[in-house]
Phi, psi and omega in degrees: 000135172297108145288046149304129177309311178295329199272296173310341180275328161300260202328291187321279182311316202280342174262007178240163204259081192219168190260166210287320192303308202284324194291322188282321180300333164289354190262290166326344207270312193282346194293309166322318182297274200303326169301313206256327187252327182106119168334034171308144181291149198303293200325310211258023159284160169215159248253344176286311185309326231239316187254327174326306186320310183297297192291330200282001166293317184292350186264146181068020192221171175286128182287321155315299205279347192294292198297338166308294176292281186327324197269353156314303188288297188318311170324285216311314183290329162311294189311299175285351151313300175274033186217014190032123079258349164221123195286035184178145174247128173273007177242018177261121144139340191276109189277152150320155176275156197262110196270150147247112188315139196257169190266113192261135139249171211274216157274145153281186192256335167315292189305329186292307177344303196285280209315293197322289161351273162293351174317143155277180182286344164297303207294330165291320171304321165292313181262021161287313159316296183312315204263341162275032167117335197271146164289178206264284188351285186318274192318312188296341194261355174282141165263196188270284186298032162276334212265130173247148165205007160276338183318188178252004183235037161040108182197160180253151163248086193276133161217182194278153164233166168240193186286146165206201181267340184233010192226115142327144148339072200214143171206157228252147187310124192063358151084013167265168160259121165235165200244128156283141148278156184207080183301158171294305165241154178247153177241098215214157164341061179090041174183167204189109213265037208299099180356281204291329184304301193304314198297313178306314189287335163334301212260349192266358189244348194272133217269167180300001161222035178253106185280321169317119192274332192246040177197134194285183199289315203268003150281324177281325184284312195294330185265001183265319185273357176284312189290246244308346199257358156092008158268164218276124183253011174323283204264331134343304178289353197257330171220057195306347167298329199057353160257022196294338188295286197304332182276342198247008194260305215286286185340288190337286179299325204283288213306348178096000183260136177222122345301143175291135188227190199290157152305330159305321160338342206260312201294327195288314166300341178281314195268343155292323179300317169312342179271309207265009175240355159232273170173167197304321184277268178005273173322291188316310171314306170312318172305296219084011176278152169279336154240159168297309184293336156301262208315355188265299179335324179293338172289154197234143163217178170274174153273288180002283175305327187294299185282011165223019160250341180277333179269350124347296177310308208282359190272337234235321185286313196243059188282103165233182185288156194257126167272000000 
């Protein structure tokens, strides 16, 4: 049997249970491999090999994105330990380069104001979403029947869809069903959002075979015909606009927010608030995360706030006579 690193790393994916985003980056990780080393058989990689691979991730790249590729690459030698086909793995001990987390702040309640404010009505909706929980996938991937608003708790129900005649491929990160709340109104800093109104007027323009509630018309006709024409939609269903980032950096700039932040950023406020109003498993329950230390990376505070909980502490711990 061929024991190639490229021919086993094709086996490892086809037994694993992953999602299309993780399949390319794991592919990119060996496509790297084999340009610096060559398509060597696993037995004769070795622990020199294994780390030469690590710096050579690091060179023209980010120690972030060099760990990306690496914590990508590292299952699969792990995978051929634990099936013996190789006695020793050359990549255990070989650790990430060591990041200094950078400090993200979220949105204010001013700045959300001014977007909603100038938002069009997708566009409020989109970012309404965003601060009740949903990724940008998730928001784009919503149907008309996800949405319940008759319940007696509102609410959208994100699941996997599948190929239909109106629909793409798509499943929700960790292969869960989550449930979004979906209040009538939202309130912000000199604006005010009716939720339910907007979502109805949505859905009442939407031509009759379009099910997507968050993607203008004329994208969903290009990806419904791309699927009949047999192309790959892995990464299109994952942004079908292919501008959201940019489109939601412009929202930004017209509203007057400086620095302009991720779309994710929406998702990050929602899940601090969810901490400081509940608690981490809570919040991680809300998130759709499998763990709480992934839900802890999301909190978002000030340095402000930080320094005045440390001035809390030290007024509350070290109480002496005033000299």
């Amino acid at each position: 049997m061929d024991q190639s690193v490229a021919r086993l790393h094709e086996l490892y994916l086809a037994r694993a249970d992953l999602r299309a985003a993780s399949v390319r980056f794991k592919q990119q990780s060996l496509a790297y491999f084999v340009q610096w080393f060559g398509d060597v058989e696993v037995e004769n990689v070795t622990q020199a090999m294994a780390e030469d691979f690590k710096m050579l991730l690091a060179k023209g790249r980010s120690k972030v994105t060099a760990n990306g590729y690496l914590s990508n690459f590292k299952p699969f030698w792990g995978w051929l330990f634990r099936h013996r086909t190789i006695e020793q793995n050359p990549f255990e001990g070989i650790q990430l380069f060591r990041v200094t987390p950078v400090r993200r702040e979220t949105f204010s309640p001013q700045e959300l104001g001014r977007i909603v404010k100038v938002a069009s009505r997708l566009w409020r909706v989109r970012v309404c979403l965003g601060l009740l929980g949903c990724r940008r996938a998730e928001v784009l991937n919503v149907l008309v029947r996800d949405i319940n608003l008759s319940a007696p708790h509102p609410h959208i129900l994100l699941s996997p869809k599948t190929v239909s005649k109106n629909t793409w491929p798509w499943g929700l990160k960790d292969h869960a069903v989550r449930y979004i709340a979906l209040p009538e109104m939202m309130r912000f800093e000199g604006a005010c959002v009716e939720l339910h109104r907007d979502v109805v007027r949505l859905m009442e323009k939407l031509e009759d075979d379009q099910p997507y509630l968050c993607i203008e018309k004329r994208y969903f006709k290009k990806l419904i015909r791309w699927q009949k024409e047999g192309r790959q939609l892995d990464l299109q269903s994952l942004d079908p606009t292919g501008n959201f980032q940019r489109m939601f950096r412009d929202l930004q700039k017209r509203a007057n927010v400086n620095p302009t932040r991720r779309y994710h950023e929406l998702r990050a406020a929602f899940i601090s608030k969810m901490i400081e109003e509940y608690d981490l498993s809570r919040a991680a329950e809300a998130a759709g995360h499998s763990s709480v230390q992934t839900t802890r990376q999301y909190h978002r505070y000030s340095e402000m706030s930080l320094v005045a909980d440390m001035g809390h502490v030290a007024e509350k711990c070290y109480q002496s006579t005033v000299l």
